[in-house]
Short mmCIF file of the C-alpha atoms (twelve columns), coordinates in Angstrom:
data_MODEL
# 
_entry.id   MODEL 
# 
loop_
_atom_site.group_PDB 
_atom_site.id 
_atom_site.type_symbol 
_atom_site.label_atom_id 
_atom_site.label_alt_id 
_atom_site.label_comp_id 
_atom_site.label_asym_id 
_atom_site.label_seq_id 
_atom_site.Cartn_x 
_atom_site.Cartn_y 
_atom_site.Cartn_z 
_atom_site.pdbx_PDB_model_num 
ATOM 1   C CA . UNK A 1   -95.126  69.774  -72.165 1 
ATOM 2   C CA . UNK A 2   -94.241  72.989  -74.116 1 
ATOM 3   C CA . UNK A 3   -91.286  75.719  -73.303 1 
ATOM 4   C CA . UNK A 4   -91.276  77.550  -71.211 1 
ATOM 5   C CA . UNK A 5   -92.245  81.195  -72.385 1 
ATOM 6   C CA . UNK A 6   -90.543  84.441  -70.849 1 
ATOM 7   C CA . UNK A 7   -92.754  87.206  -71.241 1 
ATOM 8   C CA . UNK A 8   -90.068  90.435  -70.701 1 
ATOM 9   C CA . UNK A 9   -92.522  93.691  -70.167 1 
ATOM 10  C CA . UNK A 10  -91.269  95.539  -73.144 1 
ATOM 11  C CA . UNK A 11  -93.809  97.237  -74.725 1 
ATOM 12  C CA . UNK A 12  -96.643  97.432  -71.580 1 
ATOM 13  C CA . UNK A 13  -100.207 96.794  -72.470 1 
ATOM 14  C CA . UNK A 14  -101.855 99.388  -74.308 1 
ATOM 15  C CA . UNK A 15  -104.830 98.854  -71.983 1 
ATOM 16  C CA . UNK A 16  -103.099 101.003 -69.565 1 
ATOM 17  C CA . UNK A 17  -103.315 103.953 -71.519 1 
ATOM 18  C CA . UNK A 18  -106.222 103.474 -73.709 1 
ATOM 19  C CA . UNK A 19  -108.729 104.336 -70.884 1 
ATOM 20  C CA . UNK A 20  -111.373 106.963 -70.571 1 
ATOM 21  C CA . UNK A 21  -109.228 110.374 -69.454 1 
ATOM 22  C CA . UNK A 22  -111.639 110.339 -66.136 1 
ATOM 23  C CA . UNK A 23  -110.386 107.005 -64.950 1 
ATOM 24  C CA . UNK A 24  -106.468 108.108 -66.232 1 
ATOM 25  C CA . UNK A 25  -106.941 111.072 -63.415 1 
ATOM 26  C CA . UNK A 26  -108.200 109.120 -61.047 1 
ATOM 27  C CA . UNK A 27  -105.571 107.075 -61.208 1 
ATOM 28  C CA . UNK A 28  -102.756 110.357 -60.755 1 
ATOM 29  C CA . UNK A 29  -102.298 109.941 -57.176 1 
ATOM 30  C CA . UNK A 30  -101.780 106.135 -56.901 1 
ATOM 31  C CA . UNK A 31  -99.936  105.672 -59.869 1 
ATOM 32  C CA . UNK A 32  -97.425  108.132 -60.002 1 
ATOM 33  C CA . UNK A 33  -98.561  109.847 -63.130 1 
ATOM 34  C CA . UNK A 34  -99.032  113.748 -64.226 1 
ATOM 35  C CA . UNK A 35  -101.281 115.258 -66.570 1 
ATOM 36  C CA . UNK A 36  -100.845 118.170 -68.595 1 
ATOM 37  C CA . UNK A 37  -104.366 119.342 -70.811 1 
ATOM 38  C CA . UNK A 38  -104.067 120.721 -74.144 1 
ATOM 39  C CA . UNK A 39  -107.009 121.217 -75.651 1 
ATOM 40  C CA . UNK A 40  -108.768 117.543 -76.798 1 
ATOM 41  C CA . UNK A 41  -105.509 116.023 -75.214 1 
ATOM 42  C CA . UNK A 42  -103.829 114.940 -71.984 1 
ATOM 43  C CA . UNK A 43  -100.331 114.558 -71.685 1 
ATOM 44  C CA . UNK A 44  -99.342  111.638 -69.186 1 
ATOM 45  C CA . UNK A 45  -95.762  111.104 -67.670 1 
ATOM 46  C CA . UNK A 46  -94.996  108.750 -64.992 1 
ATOM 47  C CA . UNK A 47  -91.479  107.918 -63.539 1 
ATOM 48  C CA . UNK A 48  -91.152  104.944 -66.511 1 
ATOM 49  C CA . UNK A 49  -93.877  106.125 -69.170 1 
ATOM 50  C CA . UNK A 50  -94.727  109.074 -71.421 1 
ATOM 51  C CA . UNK A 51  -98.000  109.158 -72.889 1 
ATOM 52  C CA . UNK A 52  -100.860 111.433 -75.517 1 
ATOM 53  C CA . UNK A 53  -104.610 110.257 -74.109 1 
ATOM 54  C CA . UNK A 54  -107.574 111.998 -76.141 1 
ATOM 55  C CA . UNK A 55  -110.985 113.097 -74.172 1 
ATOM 56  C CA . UNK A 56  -113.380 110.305 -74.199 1 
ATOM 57  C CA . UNK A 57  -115.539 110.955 -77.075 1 
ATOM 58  C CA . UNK A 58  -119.542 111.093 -76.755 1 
ATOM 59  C CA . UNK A 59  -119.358 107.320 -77.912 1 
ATOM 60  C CA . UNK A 60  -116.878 106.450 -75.121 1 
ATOM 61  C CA . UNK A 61  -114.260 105.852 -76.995 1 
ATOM 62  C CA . UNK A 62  -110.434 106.948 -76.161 1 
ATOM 63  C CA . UNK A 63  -107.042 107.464 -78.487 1 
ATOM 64  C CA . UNK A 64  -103.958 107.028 -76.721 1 
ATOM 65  C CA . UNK A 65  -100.294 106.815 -77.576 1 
ATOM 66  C CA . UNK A 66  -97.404  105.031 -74.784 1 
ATOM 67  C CA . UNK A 67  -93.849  105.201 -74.872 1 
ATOM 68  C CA . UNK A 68  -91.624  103.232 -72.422 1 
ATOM 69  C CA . UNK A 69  -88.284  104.297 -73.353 1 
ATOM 70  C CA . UNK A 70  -88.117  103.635 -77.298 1 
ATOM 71  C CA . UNK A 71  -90.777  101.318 -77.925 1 
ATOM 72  C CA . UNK A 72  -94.446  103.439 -78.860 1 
ATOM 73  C CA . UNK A 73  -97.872  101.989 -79.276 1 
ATOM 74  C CA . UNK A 74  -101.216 103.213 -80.833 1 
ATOM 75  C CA . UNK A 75  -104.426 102.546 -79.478 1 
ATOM 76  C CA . UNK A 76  -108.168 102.861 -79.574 1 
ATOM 77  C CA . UNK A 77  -110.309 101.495 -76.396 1 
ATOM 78  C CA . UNK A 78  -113.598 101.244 -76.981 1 
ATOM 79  C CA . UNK A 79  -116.739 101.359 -74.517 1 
ATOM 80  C CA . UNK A 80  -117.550 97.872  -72.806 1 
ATOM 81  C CA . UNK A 81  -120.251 96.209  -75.041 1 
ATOM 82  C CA . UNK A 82  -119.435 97.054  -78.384 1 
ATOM 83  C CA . UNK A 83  -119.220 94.526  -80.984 1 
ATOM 84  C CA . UNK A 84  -115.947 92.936  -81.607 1 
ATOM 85  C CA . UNK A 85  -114.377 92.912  -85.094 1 
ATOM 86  C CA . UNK A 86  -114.333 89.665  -86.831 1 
ATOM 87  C CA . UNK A 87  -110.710 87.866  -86.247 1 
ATOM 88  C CA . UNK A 88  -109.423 89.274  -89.690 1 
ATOM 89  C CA . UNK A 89  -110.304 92.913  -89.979 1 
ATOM 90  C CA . UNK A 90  -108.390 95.780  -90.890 1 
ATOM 91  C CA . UNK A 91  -107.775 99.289  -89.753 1 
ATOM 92  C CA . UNK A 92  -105.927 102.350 -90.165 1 
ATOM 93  C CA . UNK A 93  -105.889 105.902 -89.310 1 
ATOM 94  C CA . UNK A 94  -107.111 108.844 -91.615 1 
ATOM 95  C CA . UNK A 95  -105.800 112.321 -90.933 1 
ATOM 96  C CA . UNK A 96  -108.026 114.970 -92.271 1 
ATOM 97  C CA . UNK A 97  -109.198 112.176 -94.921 1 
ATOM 98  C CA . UNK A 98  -105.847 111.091 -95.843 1 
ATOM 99  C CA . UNK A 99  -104.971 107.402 -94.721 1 
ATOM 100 C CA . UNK A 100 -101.903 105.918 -92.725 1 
ATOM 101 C CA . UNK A 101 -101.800 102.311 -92.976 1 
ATOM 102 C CA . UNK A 102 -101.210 99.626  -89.963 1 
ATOM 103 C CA . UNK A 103 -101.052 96.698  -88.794 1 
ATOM 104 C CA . UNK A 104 -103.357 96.559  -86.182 1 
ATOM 105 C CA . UNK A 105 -104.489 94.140  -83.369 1 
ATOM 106 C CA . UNK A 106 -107.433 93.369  -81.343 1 
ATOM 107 C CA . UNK A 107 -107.475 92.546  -77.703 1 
ATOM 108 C CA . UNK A 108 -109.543 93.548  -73.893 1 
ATOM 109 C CA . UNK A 109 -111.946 96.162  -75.628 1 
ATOM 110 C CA . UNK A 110 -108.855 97.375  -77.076 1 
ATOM 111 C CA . UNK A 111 -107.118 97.862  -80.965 1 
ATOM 112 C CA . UNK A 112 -103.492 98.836  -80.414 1 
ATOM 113 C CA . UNK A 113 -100.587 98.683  -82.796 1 
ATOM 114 C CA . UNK A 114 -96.846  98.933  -82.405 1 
ATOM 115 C CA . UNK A 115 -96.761  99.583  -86.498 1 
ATOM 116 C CA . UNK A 116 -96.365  103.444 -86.107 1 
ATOM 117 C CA . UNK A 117 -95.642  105.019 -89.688 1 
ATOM 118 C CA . UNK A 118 -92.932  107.802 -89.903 1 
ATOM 119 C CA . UNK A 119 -95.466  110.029 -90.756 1 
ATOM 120 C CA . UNK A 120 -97.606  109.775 -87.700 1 
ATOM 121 C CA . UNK A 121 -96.184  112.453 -85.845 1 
ATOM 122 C CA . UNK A 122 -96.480  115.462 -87.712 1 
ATOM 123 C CA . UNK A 123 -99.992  114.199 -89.149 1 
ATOM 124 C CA . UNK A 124 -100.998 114.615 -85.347 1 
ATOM 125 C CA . UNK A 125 -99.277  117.425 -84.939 1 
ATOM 126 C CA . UNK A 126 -100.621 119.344 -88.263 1 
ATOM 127 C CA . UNK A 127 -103.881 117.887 -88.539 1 
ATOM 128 C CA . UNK A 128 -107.213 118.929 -87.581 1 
ATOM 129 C CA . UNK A 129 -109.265 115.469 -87.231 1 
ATOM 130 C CA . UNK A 130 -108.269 111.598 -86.922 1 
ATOM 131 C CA . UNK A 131 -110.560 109.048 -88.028 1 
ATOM 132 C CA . UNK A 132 -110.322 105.032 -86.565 1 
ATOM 133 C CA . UNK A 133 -111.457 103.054 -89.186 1 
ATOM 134 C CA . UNK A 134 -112.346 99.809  -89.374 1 
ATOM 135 C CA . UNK A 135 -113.319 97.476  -92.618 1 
ATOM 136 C CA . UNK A 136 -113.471 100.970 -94.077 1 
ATOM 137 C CA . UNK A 137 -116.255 102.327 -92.030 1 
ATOM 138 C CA . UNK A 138 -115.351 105.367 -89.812 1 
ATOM 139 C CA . UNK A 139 -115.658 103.654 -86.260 1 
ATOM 140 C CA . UNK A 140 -114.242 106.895 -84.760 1 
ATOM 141 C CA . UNK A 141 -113.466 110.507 -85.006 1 
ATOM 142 C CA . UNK A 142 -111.272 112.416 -82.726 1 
ATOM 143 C CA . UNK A 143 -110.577 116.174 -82.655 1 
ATOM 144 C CA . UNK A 144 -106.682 117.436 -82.793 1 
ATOM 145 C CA . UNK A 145 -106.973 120.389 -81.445 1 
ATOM 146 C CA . UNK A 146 -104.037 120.994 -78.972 1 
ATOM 147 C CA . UNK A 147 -102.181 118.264 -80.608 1 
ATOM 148 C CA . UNK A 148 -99.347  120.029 -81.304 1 
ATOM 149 C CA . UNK A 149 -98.706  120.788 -78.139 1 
ATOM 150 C CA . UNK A 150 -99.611  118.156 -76.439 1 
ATOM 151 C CA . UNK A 151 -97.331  115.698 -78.605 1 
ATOM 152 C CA . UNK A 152 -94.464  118.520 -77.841 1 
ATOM 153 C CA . UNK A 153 -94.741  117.612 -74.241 1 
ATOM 154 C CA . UNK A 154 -95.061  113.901 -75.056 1 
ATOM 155 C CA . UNK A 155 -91.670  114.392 -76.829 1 
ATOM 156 C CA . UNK A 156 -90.101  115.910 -73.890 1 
ATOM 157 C CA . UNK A 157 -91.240  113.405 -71.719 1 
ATOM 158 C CA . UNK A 158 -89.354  111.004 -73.613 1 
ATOM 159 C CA . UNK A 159 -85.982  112.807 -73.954 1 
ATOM 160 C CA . UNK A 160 -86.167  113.322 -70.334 1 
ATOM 161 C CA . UNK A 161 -87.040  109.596 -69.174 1 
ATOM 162 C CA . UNK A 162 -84.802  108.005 -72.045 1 
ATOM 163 C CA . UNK A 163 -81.246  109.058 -71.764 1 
ATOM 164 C CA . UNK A 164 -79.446  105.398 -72.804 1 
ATOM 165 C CA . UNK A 165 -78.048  104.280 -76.131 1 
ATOM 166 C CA . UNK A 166 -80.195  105.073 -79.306 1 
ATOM 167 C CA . UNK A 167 -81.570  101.265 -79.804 1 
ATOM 168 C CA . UNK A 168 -83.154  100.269 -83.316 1 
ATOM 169 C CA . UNK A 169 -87.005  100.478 -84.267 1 
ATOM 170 C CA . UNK A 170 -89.142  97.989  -83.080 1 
ATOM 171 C CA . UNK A 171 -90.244  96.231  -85.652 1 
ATOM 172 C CA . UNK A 172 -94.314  95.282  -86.204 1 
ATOM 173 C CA . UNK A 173 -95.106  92.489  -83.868 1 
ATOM 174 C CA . UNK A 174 -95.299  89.386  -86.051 1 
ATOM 175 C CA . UNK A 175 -98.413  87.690  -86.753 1 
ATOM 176 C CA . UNK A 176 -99.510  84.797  -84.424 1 
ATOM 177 C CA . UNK A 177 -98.928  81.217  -85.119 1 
ATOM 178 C CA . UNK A 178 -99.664  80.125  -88.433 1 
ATOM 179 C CA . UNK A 179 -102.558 77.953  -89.073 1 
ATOM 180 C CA . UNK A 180 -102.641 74.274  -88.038 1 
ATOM 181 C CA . UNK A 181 -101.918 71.472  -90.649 1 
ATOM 182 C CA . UNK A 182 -105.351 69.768  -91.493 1 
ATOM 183 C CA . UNK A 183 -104.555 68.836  -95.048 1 
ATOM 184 C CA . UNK A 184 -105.553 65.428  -95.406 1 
ATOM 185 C CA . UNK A 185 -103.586 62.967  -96.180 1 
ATOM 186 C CA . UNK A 186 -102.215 63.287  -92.758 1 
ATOM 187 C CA . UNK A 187 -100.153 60.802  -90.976 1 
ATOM 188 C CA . UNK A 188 -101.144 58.159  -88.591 1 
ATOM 189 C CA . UNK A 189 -100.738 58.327  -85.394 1 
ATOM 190 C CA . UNK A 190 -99.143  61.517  -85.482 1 
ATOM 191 C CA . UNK A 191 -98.720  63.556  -81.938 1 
ATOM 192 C CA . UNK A 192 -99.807  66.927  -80.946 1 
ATOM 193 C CA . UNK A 193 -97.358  69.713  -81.643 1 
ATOM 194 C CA . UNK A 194 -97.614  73.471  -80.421 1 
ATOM 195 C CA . UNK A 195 -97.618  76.160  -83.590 1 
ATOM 196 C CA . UNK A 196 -94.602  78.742  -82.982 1 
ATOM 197 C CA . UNK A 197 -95.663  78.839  -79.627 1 
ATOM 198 C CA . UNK A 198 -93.045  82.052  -79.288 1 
ATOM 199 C CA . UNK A 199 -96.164  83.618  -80.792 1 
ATOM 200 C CA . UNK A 200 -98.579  83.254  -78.714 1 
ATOM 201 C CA . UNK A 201 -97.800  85.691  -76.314 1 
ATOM 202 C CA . UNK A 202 -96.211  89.349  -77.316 1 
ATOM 203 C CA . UNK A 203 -94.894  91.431  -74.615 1 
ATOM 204 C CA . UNK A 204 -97.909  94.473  -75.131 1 
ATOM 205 C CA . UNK A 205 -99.772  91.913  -73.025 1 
ATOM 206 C CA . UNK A 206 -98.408  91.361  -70.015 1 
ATOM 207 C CA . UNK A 207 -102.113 93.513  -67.876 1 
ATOM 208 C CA . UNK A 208 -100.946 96.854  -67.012 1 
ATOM 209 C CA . UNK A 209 -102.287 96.899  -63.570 1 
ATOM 210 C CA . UNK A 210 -99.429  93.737  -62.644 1 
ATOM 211 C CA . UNK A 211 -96.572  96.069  -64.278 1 
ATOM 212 C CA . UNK A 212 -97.736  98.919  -62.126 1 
ATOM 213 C CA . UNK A 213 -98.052  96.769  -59.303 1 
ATOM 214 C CA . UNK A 214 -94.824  95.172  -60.128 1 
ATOM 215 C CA . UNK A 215 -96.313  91.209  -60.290 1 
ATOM 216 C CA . UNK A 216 -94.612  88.458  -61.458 1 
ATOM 217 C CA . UNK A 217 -94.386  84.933  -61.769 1 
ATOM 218 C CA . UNK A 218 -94.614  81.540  -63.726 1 
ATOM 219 C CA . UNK A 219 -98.048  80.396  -64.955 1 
ATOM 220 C CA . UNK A 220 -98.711  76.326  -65.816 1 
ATOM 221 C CA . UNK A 221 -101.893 75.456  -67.735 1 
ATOM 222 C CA . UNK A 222 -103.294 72.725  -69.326 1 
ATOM 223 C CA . UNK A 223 -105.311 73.119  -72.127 1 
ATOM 224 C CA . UNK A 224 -107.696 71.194  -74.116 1 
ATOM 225 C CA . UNK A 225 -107.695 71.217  -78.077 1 
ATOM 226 C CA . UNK A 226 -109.716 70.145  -80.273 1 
ATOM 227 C CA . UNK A 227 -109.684 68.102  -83.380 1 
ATOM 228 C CA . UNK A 228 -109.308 71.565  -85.649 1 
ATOM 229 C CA . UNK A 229 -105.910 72.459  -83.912 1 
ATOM 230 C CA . UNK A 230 -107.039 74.781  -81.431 1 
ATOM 231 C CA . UNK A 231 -107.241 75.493  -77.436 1 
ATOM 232 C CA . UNK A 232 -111.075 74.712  -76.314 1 
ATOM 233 C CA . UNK A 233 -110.737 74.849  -72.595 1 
ATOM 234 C CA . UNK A 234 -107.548 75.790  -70.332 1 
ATOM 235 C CA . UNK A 235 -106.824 75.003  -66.440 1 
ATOM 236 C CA . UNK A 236 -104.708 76.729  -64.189 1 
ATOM 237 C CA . UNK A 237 -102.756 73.709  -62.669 1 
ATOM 238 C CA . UNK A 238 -100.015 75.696  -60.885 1 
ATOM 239 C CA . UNK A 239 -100.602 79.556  -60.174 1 
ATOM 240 C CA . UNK A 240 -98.316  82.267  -60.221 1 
ATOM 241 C CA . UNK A 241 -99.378  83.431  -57.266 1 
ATOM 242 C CA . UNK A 242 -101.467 86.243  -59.039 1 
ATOM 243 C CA . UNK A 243 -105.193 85.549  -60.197 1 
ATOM 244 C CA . UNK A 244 -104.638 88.437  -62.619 1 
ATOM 245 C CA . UNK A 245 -101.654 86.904  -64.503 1 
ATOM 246 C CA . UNK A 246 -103.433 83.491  -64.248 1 
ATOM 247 C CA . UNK A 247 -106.380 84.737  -65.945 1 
ATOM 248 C CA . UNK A 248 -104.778 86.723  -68.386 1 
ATOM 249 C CA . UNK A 249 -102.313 83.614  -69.308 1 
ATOM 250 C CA . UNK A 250 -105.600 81.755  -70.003 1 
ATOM 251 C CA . UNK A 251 -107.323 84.307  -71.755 1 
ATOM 252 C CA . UNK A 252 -104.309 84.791  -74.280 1 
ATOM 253 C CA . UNK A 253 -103.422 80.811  -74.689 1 
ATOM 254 C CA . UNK A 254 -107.415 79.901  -75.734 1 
ATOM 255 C CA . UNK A 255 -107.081 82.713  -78.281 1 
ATOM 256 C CA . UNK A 256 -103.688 82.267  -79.775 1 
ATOM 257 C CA . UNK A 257 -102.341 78.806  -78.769 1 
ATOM 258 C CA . UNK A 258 -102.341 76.405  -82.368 1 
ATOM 259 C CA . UNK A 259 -101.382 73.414  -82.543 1 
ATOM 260 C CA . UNK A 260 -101.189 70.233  -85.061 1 
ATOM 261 C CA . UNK A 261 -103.648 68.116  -83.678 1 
ATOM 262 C CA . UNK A 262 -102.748 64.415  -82.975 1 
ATOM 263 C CA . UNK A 263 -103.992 61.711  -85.266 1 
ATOM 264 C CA . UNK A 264 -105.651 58.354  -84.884 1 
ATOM 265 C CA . UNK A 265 -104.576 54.817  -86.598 1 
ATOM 266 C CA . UNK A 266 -106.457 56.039  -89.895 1 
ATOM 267 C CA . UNK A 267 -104.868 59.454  -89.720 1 
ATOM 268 C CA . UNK A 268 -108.051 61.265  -89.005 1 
ATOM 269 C CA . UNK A 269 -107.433 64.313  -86.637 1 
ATOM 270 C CA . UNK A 270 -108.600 64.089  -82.986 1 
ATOM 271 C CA . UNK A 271 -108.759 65.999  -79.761 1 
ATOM 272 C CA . UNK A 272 -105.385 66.256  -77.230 1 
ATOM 273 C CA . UNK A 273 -104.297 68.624  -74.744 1 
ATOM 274 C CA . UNK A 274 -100.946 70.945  -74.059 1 
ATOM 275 C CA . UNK A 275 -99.226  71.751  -71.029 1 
ATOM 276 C CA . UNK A 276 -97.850  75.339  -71.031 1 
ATOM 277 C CA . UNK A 277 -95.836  77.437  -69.094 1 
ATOM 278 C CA . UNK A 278 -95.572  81.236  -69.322 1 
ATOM 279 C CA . UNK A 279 -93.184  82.894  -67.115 1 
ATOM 280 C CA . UNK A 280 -94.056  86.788  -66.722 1 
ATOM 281 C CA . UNK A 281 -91.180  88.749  -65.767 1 
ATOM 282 C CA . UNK A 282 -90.176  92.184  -65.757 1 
ATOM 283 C CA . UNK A 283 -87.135  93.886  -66.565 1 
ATOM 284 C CA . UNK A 284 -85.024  94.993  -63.824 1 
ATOM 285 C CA . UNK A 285 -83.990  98.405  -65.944 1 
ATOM 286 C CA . UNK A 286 -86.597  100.868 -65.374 1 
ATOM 287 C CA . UNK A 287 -86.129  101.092 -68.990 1 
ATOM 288 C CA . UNK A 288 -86.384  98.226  -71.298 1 
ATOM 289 C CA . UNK A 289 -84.631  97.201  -74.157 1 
ATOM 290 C CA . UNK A 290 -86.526  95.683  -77.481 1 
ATOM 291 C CA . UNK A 291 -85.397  92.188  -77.349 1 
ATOM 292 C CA . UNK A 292 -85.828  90.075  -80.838 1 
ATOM 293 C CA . UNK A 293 -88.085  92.617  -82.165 1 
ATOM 294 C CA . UNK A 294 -90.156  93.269  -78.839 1 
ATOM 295 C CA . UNK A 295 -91.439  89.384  -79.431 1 
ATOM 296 C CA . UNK A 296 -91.263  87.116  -76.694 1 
ATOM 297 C CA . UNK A 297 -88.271  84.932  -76.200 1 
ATOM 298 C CA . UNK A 298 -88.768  81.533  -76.091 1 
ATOM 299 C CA . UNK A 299 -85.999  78.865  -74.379 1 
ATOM 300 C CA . UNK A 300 -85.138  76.225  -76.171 1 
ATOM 301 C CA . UNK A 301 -87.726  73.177  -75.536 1 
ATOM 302 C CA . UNK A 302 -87.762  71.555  -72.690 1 
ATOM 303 C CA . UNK A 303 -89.068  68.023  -73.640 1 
ATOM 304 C CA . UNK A 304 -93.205  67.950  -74.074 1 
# 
């Protein structure tokens, strides 16, 4: 069985933000949040959040920008049904046909990126159009009009929520585990072993719905993997208590989770399975603090 993994909540999940504006204001009276217009641009505060939300473009697609305390993200949610970018795209943002590279990340109809460059804010602030683009091809444009404004009362949100010690910028998240060992010769009977399973899971996805409804709670799965080092099937053998963080713990582990499959007597690879336990927990600050880079924390092992 693997570590267990504590998922602290401290950089929420994009998805929250990175709706269609409509379904943001629907959402004022329940939530707790405010919105201020400003031209192509909502400004969203909340008792723990500060956030920039474009109009929903003709395409459906939204812009959006979070803060909880010092930790920002970027993202770009995109209508239900497009197609999905193949697992090793690229993207970055063009202002007014000048680009600002990224490290961006795919996940729930959403990219999102905690890689903001210095230069981002006065490029929104100054510009006149930002471009999404993916592989090089435009997948996006969005109009800046109001931005300066908007991002003024953004920043004010934040001085006015944040008031603790300055804390250090979040670095990007790191990449997920590395790929599995399949160069032959490999050794026989070797066992299963999880890839940097600290990896797996990064804090921006803990579902945004369970931090505003304040769910937590320890997830077990079992999952099956196959002979090329990765999850093919995953079972919920001890619940949380919350069918949203159970789904989203399996949804995560089947796309991240590597692992050095287990060898036969001839040292050919063949299929195991991994028991896993994620443990999603908030902070009790109303405002978090980066820990190890805003990656997840991982205990040492607990026997497997």
């Amino acid at each position: 069985m693997g570590p267990l993994l504590r998922i602290p909540a401290v950089a929420t999940a994009l998805a929250g933000i990175a709706v269609p504006a409509s379904a943001l204001a629907q959402e004022a009276g329940s939530s707790g949040r405010t919105f201020e217009t400003f031209g192509n641009w909502k400004a969203v505060t909340s008792k723990y959040e500060c956030g920039l939300v474009s109009q929903e473009t003709s395409d459906g697609y939204v812009f959006g920008v979070m803060a909880i305390g010092e930790v920002e993200a970027l993202s770009v949610a995109r209508p239900r049904g497009a197609s999905r970018p193949h697992p090793d795209f690229s993207a970055n943002l063009w202002f007014d046909g000048r680009p600002v590279a990224g490290q961006w990340s795919f996940a729930y109809d959403t990219f999102s990126t905690l890689d903001i460059p210095p230069v981002f804010a006065e490029a929104f602030k100054r510009g006149k159009a930002l471009e999404f683009r993916v592989d090089g091809e435009t997948l996006e444009s969005f109009s800046l009009t109001g931005s300066a404004k908007a991002y003024a009362a953004f920043a004010s949100c934040k001085d006015a929520i944040y008031k603790g010690p300055v804390v250090p910028p979040v670095a990007p998240p790191p990449l997920r585990a590395r790929a599995p060992d399949l160069a032959a010769p490999l050794p026989a009977n070797r066992a299963i072993a999880a890839i940097q399973p600290e990896r797996w899971v990064q804090t921006y996805d803990y579902p945004a719905r369970a931090l505003r409804e304040e769910l937590e709670g320890v997830v077990t799965v079992r999952m099956e993997v196959s002979t090329s080092g990765r999850a093919t099937g995953c079972t919920i053998i001890r619940s949380s208590g919350s069918n949203l963080l159970d789904e989203r713990t399996c949804v995560i582990l089947t796309r991240h989770a590597r692992f050095d499959p287990p060898t036969d007597t001839e040292g050919q690879p063949i299929e195991g399975s991994w028991t896993q336990s994620i443990n999603w927990q908030i902070p009790q600050s109303s405002i978090p603090t980066p820990i190890d880079n805003g990656t997840v924390i991982a205990p040492p092992p607990d026997g497997k």
